[in-house]
C-alpha positions in Angstrom: 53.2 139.7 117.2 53.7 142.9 119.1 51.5 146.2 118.1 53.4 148.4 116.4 51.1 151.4 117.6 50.0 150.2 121.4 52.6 147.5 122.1 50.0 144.7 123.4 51.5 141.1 122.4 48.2 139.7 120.9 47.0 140.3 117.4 45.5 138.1 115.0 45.7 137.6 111.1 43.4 139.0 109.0 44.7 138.2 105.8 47.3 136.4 104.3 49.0 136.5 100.6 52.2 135.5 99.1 54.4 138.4 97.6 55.1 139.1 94.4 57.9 136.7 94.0 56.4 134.4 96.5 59.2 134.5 98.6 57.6 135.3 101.7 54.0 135.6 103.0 52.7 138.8 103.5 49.7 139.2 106.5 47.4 141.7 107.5 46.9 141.8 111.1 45.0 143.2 113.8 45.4 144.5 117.2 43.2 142.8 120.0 44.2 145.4 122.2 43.6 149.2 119.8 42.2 147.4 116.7 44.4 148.6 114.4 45.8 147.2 111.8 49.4 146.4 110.4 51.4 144.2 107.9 53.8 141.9 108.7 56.0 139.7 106.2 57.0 135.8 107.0 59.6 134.0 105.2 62.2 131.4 105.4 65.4 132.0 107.7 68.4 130.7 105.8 71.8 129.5 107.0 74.0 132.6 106.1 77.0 131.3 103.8 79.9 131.9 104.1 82.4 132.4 101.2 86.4 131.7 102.3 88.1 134.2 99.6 92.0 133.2 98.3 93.5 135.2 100.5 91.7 133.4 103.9 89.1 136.1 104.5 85.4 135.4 105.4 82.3 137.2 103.8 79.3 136.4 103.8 77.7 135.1 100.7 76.5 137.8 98.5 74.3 137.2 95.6 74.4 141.0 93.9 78.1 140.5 93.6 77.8 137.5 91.4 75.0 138.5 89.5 77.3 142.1 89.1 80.3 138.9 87.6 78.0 137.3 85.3 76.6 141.2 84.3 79.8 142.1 83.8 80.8 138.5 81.6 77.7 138.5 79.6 77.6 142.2 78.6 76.7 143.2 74.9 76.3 139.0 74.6 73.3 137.7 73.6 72.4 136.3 77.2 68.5 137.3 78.7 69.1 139.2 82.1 66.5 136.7 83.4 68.6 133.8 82.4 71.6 135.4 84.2 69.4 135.6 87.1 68.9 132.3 87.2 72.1 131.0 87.3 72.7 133.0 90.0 69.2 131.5 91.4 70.5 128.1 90.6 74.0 128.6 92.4 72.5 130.1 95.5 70.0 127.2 95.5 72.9 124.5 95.2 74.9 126.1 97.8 72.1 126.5 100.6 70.9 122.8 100.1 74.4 121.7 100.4 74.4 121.5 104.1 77.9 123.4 104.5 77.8 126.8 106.3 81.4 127.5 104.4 82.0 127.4 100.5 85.2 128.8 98.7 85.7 131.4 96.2 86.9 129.0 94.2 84.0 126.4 94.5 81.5 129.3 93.1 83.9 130.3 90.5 83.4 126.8 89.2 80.1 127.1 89.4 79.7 130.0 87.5 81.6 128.5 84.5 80.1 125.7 84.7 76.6 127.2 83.9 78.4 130.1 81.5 80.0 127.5 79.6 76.6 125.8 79.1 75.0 129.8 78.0 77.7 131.3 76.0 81.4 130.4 75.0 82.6 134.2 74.7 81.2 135.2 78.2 83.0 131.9 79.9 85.9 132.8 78.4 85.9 136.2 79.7 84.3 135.1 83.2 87.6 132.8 83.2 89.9 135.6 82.2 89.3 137.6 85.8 88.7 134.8 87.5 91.6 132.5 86.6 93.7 135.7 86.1 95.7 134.7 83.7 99.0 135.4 83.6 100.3 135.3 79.9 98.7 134.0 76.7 100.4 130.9 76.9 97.5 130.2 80.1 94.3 131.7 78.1 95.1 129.7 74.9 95.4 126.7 77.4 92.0 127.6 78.2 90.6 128.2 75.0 91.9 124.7 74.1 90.4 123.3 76.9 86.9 124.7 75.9 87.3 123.3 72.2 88.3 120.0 73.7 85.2 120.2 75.8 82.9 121.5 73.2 84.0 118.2 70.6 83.7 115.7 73.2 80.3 116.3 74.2 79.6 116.2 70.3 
């Protein structure tokens, strides 16, 4: 690990701790050239996603606008923030141990209602409602009906 402060390539660990969220590993390290110390952090490179939108575009994934969806679906609901986050946790897990560098819009969408419909009825419905963009009323009460028909069955 290069010095930050003299530039010599040799240092050596003085300490080491995992983070808060015990994503990464955090270590103290020391110069054998100037003796000083610094901090470095460690963690696990992922494969970037990437999400094909409707339209054909490519982005890469991005986990803040999902949670902002769910947010957004779940507001004034009576859905923990924490549980929201682990959803989004829970998606981002499923799609970096799928193996597949390129996911859909769509494919998330359904994975988002998927684990609202399991949470709360009223903030799948209006997770659906943008991201089905329904047309009429004819296509939400379709939906609706879909959801009771799910609910009973798995009764």
């Amino acid at each position: 690990m290069k010095c930050p402060y003299c530039g010599y390539q040799e240092s050596r660990v003085v300490d080491s701790r995992p983070t808060d969220d015990n994503e990464r590993i955090r270590r103290r390290r020391e110069c054998l050239r100037c003796q000083r110390r610094f901090t470095t952090y460690e963690a696990v490179e992922t494969v970037p996603i990437i999400v094909i939108k409707k339209s054909g575009m490519q982005e890469p994934f991005d986990r803040e606008k999902l949670l902002r969806g769910l947010l957004r679906a779940c507001e004034k609901r009576p859905v923990p923030v924490e549980q929201i986050e682990q959803m989004v946790d829970s998606i981002e897990g499923e799609l970096q141990t799928s193996g597949s560098r390129e996911v859909t819009s769509g494919a998330i969408g359904e994975m988002a209602l998927e684990a609202l419909r399991e949470v709360d009825e009223v903030a799948y419905v209006r997770f659906a409602s943008v991201y089905r963009s329904f047309q009429d009323i004819g296509s939400f009460l379709k939906e609706l009906e879909n959801l009771r028909n799910s609910h009973t069955v798995e009764k």
